[in-house]
C-alpha positions, -999 to 999 in steps of 0.1 A, spaced: 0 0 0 20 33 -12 24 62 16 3 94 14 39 117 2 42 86 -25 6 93 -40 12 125 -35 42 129 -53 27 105 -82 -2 129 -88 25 157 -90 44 135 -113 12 135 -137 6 171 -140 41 179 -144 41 160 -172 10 171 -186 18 208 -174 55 210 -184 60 188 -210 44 210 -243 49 177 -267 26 154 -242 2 180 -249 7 191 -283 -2 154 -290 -29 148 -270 -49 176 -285 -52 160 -321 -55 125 -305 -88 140 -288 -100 157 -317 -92 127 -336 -118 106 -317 -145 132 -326 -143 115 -362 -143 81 -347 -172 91 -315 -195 105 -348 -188 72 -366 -203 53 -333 -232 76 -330 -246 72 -362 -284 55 -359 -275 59 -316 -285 98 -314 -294 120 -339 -268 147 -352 -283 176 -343 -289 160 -311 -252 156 -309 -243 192 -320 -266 204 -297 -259 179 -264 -225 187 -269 -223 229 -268 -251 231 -238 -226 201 -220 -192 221 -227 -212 255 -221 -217 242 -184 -186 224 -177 -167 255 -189 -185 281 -169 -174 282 -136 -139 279 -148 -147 312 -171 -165 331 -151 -142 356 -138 -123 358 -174 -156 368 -187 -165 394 -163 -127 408 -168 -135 409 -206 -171 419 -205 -159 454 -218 -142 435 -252 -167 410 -253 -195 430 -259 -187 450 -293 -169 415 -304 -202 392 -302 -212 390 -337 -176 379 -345 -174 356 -314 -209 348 -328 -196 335 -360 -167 318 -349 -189 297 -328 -217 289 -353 -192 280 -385 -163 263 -371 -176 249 -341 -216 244 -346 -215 243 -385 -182 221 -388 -195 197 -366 -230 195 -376 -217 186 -409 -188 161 -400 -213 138 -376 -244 141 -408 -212 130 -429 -206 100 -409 -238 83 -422 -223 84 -456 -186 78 -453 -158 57 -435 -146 78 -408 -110 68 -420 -121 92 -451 -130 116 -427 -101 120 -410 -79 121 -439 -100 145 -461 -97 170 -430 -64 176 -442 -77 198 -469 -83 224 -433 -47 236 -438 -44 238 -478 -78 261 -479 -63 287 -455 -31 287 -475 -52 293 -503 -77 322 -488 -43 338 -473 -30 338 -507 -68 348 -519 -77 373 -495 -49 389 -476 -20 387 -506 -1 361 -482 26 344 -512 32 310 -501 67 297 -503 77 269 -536 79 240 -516 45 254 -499 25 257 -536 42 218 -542 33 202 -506 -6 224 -512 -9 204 -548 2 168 -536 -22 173 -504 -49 184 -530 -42 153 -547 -44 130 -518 -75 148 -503 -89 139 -542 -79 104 -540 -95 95 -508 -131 116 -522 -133 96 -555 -125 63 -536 -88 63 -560 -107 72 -590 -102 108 -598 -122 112 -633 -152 104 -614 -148 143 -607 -157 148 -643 -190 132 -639 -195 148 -600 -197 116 -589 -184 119 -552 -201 105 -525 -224 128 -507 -206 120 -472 -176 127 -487 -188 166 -502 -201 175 -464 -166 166 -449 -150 192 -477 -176 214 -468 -173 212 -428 -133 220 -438 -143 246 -456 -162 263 -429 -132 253 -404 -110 271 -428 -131 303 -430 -131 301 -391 -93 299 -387 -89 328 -416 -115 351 -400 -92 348 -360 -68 376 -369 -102 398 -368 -113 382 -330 -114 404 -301 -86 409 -279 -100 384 -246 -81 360 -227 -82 321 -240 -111 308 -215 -135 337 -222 -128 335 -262 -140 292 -258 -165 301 -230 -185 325 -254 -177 308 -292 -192 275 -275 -220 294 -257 -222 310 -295 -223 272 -311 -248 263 -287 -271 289 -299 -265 279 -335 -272 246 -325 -307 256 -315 -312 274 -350 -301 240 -364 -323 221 -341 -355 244 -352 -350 236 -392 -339 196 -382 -375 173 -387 -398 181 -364 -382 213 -353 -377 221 -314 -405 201 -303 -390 166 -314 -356 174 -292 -378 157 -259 -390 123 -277 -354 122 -295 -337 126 -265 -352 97 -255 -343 76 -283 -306 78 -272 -287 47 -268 -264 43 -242 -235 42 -267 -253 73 -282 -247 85 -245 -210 76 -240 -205 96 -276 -221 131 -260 -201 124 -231 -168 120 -251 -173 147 -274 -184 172 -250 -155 169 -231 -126 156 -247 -123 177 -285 -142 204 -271 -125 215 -236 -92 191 -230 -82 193 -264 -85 231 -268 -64 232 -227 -38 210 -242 -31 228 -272 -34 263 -258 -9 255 -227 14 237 -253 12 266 -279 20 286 -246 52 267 -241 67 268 -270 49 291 -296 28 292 -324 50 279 -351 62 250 -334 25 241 -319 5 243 -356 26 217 -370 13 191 -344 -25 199 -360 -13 184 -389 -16 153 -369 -53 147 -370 -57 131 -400 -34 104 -385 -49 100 -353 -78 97 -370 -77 72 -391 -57 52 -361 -87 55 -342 -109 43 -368 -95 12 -380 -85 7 -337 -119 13 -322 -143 10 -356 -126 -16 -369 -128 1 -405 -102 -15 -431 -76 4 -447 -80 0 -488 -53 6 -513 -65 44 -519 -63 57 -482 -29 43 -481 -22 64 -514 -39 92 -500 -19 91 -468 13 94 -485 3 121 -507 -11 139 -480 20 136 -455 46 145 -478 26 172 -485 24 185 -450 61 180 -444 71 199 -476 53 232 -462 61 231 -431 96 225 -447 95 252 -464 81 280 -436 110 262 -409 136 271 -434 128 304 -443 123 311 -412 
């Protein structure tokens, strides 16, 4: 039986390693956001998506609360003239993302999923170059074209002419369009207001919560049908909203902002770049989905496109 100073020193053991160590976190974070492809694989015909969306942003909107509190009321001064921004960061890339990626998971693999999201980073090179006259690097434009090509691959199922006919499977389309509204979300940040971390997640997920409830009104049956499908959840439908309200949507945010704290911003983005891997771990671990010829394709594409940008920024740096 260990001594009370031995438990006590384990348990300080943990959160210096989870504290003080940014790579634990750095991680972590795309491992936990990583499940939420797999936990929206589990959930299809177990509770319904908006149910999902919604369960999820009212959960983290109450867990996070009494840890926000006094940020908010620090801020309240910023927050106010910032809600419509705060507002749209919290309906399109938390609400609207999501809301897409779980409706896509009745349609596609979630190993599809995870490796399509890695079309996120390419579209905000592209609306930087687009929109704000950012010129991305050589080796950036290359590692953006073979990641477009992988992203492709995985879409058409390894058969890209199937583009000239549109024929792309509907699941598919909604994960490009949920990266599409993440992408808009991270090129819209430079414009949020000037608030601490916690009051910026307390009021974007209070924000996707509200969204949700818009969703929610033009879902079938409107507001009214949330009661009788709330009781049509499964218990596994159950363990999902428990997993995805607390793990992608508060630990993974806490571990990437302490790690980005630790060592900066352009050491802590490359670790995003992760996802699509932990992902499609998770997938063929916990799903048991199979791994065909094309995502392997697609995964090599895609990762030697990733490590050819970020190449290319380290070395210019």
């Amino acid at each position: 039986m260990s001594s009370p100073q031995h438990a006590g020193s384990t348990q300080k053991g943990w959160a210096h390693l989870l504290l003080d160590h940014p790579y634990v976190l750095l991680v972590l974070a795309p491992v936990f956001w990583g499940g939420n492809i797999t936990a929206g694989k589990l959930a299809v015909g177990q509770i319904a998506p908006e149910m999902l969306v919604l369960g999820r942003w009212v959960g983290a909107s109450l867990i996070l609360l009494p840890f926000a509190w006094n940020a908010i009321r620090r801020d309240w001064p910023k927050i106010m003239p910032g809600l419509p921004a705060l507002f749209f960061y919290g309906a399109l890339g938390f609400a609207g993302f999501n809301m897409a990626m779980y409706t896509a998971a009745a349609y596609t693999a979630a190993v599809n999923a995870s490796i399509e999201q890695a079309a996120i980073p390419v579209l905000v090179l592209l609306g930087n170059f687009l929109i704000f006259s950012v010129r991305p690097r050589l080796l950036q434009i290359v590692g953006l074209i073979l990641t477009i090509i992988g992203v492709i691959w995985v879409a058409t199922h390894g058969e890209p002419a199937r583009l000239l006919h549109l024929d792309v499977n509907f699941g598919d389309a909604l994960v490009l369009l949920a990266c599409l509204f993440y992408a808009a979300y991270s090129l819209t940040l430079r414009y949020r207001p000037d608030i601490s971390w916690m009051s910026f997640i307390f009021i974007t997920a209070l924000s996707a919560l509200v969204a949700s409830l818009i969703f929610t009104m033009f879902s079938p049956g409107g507001i009214a049908a949330t009661i009788p499908k709330a009781a049509e959840i499964t218990p596994l439908g159950w363990a999902c909203l428990a997993y995805v309200m607390v793990f992608p949507s508060i630990l993974a945010q806490l571990c990437y902002a302490r790690g980005l704290h630790l060592v900066g911003p352009n050491r802590a983005s490359i670790f995003i770049n992760l996802l699509p891997l932990t992902g499609t771990i998770l997938s063929v671990l916990i799903i048991g989905e199979r791994l065909e010829p094309f995502h392997m394709v697609a995964a090599i594409l895609v990762i030697a496109g990733i490590v050819l940008a970020e190449y290319s920024v380290r070395r210019n740096k």
